[in-house]
PAZAPA-4460 file (N, C-alpha, C; in steps of 0.05 Angstrom, whole numbers, plus 32768, in hexadecimal, padded with zeros to 4 digits):
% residues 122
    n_x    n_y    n_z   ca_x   ca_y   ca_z    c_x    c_y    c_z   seq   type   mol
   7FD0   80E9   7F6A   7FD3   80D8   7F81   7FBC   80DB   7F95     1      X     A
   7F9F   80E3   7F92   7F85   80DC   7F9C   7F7F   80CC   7FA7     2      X     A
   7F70   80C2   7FB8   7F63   80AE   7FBB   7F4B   80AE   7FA1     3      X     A
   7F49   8098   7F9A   7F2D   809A   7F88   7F10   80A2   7F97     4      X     A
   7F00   80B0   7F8F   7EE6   80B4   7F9F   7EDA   809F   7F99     5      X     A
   7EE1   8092   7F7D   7ECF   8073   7F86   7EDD   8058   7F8F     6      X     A
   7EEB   8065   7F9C   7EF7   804D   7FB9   7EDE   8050   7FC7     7      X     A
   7ED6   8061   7FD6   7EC7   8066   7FE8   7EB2   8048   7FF0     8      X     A
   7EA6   8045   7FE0   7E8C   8036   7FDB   7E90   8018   7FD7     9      X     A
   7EA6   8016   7FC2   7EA7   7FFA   7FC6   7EBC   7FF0   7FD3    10      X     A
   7ED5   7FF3   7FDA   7EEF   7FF8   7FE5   7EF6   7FF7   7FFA    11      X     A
   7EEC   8012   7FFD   7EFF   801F   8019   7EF2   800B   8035    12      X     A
   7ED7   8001   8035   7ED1   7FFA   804E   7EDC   7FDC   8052    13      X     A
   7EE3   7FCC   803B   7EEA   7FB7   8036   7F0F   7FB7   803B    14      X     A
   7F13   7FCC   803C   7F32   7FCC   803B   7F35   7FD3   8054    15      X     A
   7F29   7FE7   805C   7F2F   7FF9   8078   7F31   7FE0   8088    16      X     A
   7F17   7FC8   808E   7F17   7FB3   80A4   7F2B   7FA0   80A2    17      X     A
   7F3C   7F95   8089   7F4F   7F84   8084   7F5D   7F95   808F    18      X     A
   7F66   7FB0   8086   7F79   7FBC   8092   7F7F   7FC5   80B0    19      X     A
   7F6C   7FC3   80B2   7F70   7FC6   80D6   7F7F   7FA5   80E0    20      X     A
   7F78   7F90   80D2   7F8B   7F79   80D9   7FA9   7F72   80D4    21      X     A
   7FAE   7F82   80CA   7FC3   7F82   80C2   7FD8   7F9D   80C0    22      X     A
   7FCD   7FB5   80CC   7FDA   7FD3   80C9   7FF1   7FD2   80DB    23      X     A
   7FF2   7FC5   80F3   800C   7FBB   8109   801D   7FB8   80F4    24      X     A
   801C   7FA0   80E9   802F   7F91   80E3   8041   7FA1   80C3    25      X     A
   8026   7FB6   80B5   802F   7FC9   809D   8042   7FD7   80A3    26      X     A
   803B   7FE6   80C2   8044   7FFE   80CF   8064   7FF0   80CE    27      X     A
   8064   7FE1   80E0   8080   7FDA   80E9   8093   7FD0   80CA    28      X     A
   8087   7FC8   80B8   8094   7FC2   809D   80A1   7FDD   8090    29      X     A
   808A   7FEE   8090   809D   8004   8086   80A6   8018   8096    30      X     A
   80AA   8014   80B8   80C3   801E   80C4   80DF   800C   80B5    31      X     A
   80D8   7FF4   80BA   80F1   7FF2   80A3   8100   7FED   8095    32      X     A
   80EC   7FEE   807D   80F4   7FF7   8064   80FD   8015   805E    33      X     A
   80F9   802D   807A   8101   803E   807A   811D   8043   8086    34      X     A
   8110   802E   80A3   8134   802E   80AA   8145   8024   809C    35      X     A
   8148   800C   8091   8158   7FFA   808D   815D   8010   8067    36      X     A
   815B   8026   8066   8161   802E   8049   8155   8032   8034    37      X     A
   8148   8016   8033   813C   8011   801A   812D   8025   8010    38      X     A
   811B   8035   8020   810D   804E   8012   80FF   805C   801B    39      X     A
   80F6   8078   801D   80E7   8086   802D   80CE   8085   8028    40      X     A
   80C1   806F   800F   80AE   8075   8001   80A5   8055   8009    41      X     A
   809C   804A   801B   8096   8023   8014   8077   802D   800D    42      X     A
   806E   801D   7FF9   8057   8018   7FE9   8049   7FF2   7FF8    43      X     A
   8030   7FF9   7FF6   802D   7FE2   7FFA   8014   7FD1   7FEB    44      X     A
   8019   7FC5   7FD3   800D   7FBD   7FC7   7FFA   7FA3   7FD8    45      X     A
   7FDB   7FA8   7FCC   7FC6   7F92   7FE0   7FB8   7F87   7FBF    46      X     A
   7FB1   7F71   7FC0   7F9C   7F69   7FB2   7F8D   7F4B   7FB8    47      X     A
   7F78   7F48   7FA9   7F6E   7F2B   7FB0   7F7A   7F0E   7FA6    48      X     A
   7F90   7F1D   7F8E   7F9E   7F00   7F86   7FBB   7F09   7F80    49      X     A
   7FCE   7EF7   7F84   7FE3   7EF4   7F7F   7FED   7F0A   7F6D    50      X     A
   8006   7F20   7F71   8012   7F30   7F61   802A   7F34   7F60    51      X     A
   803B   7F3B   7F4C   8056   7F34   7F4D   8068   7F50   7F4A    52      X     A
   805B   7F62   7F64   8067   7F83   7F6A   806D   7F78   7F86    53      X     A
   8084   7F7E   7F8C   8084   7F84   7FB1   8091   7F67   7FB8    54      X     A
   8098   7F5D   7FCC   8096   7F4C   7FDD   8084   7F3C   7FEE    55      X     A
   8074   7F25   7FF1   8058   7F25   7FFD   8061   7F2C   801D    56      X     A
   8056   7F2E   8028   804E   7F2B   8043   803D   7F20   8053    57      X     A
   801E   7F25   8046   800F   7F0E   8054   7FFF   7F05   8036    58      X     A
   7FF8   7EEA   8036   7FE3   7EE8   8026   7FCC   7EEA   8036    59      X     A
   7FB7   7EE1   801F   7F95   7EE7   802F   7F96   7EE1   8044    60      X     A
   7F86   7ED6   8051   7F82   7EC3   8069   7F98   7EB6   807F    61      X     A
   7FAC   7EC6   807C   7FBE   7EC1   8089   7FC0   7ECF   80A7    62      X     A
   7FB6   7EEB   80A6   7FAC   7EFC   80BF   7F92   7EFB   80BF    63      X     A
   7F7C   7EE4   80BB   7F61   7EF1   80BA   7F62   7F00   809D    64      X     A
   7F70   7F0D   8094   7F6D   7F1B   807D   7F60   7F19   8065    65      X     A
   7F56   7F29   8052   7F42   7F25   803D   7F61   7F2C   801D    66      X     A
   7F65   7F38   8025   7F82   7F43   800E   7F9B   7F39   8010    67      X     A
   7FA5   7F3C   8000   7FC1   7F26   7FFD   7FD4   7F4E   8005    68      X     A
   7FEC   7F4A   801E   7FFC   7F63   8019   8012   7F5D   8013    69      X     A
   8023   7F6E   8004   803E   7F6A   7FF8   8050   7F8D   8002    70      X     A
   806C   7F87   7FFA   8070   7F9F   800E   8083   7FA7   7FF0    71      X     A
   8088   7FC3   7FEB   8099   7FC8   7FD5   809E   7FEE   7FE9    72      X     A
   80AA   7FF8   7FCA   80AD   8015   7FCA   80B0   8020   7FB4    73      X     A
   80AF   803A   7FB6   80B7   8049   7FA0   80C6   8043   7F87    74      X     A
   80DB   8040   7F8F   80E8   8038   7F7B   80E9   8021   7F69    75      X     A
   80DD   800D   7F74   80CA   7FF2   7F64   80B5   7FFF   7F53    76      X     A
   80A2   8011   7F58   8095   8013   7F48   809C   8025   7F36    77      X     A
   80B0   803B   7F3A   80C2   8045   7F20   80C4   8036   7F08    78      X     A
   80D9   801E   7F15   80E7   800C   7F06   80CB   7FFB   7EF2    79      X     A
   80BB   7FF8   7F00   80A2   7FE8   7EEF   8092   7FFD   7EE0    80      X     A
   809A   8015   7EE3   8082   802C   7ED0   8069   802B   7EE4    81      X     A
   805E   8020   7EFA   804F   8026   7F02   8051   8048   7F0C    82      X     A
   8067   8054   7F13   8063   806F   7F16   8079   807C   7F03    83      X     A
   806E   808E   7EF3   8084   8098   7EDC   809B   80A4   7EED    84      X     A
   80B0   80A2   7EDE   80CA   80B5   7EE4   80C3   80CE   7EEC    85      X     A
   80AC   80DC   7EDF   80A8   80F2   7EDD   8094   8102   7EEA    86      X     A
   8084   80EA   7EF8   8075   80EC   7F11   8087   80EB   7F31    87      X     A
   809E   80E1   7F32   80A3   80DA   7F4E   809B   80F3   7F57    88      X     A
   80A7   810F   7F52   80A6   811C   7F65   8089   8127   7F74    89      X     A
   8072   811F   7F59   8057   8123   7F60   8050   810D   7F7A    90      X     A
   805B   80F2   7F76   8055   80E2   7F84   8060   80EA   7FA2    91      X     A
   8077   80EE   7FA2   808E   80F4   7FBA   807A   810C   7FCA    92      X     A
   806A   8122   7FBA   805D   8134   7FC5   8045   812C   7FCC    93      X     A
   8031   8111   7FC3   801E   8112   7FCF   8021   80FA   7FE3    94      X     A
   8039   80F1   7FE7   8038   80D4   7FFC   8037   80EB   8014    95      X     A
   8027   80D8   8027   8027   80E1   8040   8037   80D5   8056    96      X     A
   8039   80E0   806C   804A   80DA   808A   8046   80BB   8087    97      X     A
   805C   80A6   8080   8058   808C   808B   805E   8081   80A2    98      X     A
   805C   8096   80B5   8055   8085   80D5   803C   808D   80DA    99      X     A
   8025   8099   80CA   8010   80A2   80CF   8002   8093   80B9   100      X     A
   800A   8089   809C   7FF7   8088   8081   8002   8070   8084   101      X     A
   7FF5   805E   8072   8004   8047   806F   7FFB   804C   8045   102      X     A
   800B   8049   803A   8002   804A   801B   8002   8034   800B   103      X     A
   7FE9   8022   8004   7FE1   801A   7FF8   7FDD   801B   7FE1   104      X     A
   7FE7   7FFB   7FCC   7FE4   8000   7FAE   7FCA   7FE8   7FAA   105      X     A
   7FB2   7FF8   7FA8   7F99   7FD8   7FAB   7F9F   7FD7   7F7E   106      X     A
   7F99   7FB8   7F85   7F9B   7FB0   7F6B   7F85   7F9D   7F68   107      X     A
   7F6F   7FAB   7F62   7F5E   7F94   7F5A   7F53   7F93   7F3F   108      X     A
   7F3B   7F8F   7F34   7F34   7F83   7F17   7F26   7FA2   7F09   109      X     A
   7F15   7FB2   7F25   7F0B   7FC9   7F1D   7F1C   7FE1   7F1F   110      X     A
   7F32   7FD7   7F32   7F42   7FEC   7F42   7F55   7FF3   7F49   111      X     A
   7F61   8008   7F3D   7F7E   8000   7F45   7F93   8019   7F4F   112      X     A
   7F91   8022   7F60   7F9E   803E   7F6B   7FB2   803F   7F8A   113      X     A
   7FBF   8054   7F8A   7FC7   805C   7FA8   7FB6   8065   7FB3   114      X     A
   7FB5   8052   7FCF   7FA5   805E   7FE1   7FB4   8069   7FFF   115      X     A
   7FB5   807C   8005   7FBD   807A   8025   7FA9   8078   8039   116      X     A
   7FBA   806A   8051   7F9B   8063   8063   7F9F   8068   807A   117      X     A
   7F9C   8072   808A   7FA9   8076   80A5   7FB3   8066   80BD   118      X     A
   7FC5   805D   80C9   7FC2   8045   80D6   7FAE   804F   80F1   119      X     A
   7FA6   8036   80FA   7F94   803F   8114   7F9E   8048   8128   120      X     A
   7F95   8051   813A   7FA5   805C   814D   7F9B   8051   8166   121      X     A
   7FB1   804D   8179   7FB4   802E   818D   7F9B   8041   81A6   122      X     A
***
């Protein structure tokens, strides 16, 4: 559960600025998806085209945005094998504080990992 070191370069600076347009509106999503039950774990899948994990939330260009966001959790990606049965607890141990991380699933053509990102701070 890493960040990839080659996010860095092509990635991360391209994600970090979309994400600053939109981290408000992440933050408050997975307060609650935490309150409201559903899970202590919300994942949030981003990519440049249409995907059928999560719920959307915004498409591209809808905030200014460059990435389409969708909102899921843990337990969705169980159910799809994106995280084995037999990883949760590895996963459960490397998710971080989500009033502090926001955790990202980027899905693109070269790329495809958890990322956590920090939300900005006001």
């Amino acid at each position: 559960m890493n960040n990839d070191p080659e996010l860095n370069g092509k990635y991360l600076g391209t994600i970090t600025e979309d994400f600053v347009k939109v981290s408000d509106n992440l933050k408050e999503a997975s307060y609650h998806i935490r309150d409201r039950g559903f899970s202590d774990f919300p994942i949030f899948p981003i990519s440049k085209h249409e995907v059928s994990i999560g719920q959307v939330l915004f498409k591209a260009k809808e905030l200014e945005n460059e990435w389409n966001y969708s909102a899921s959790y843990l337990d969705e990606f169980v159910q799809r094998e994106v995280v084995q049965k037999d990883k949760v607890d590895l996963f459960k141990e490397a998710y971080k504080n989500p009033d502090e991380f926001c955790c990202l699933f980027v899905i693109d053509q070269e790329f495809t990992n958890f990322i956590f990102i920090p939300y900005p701070e006001d």
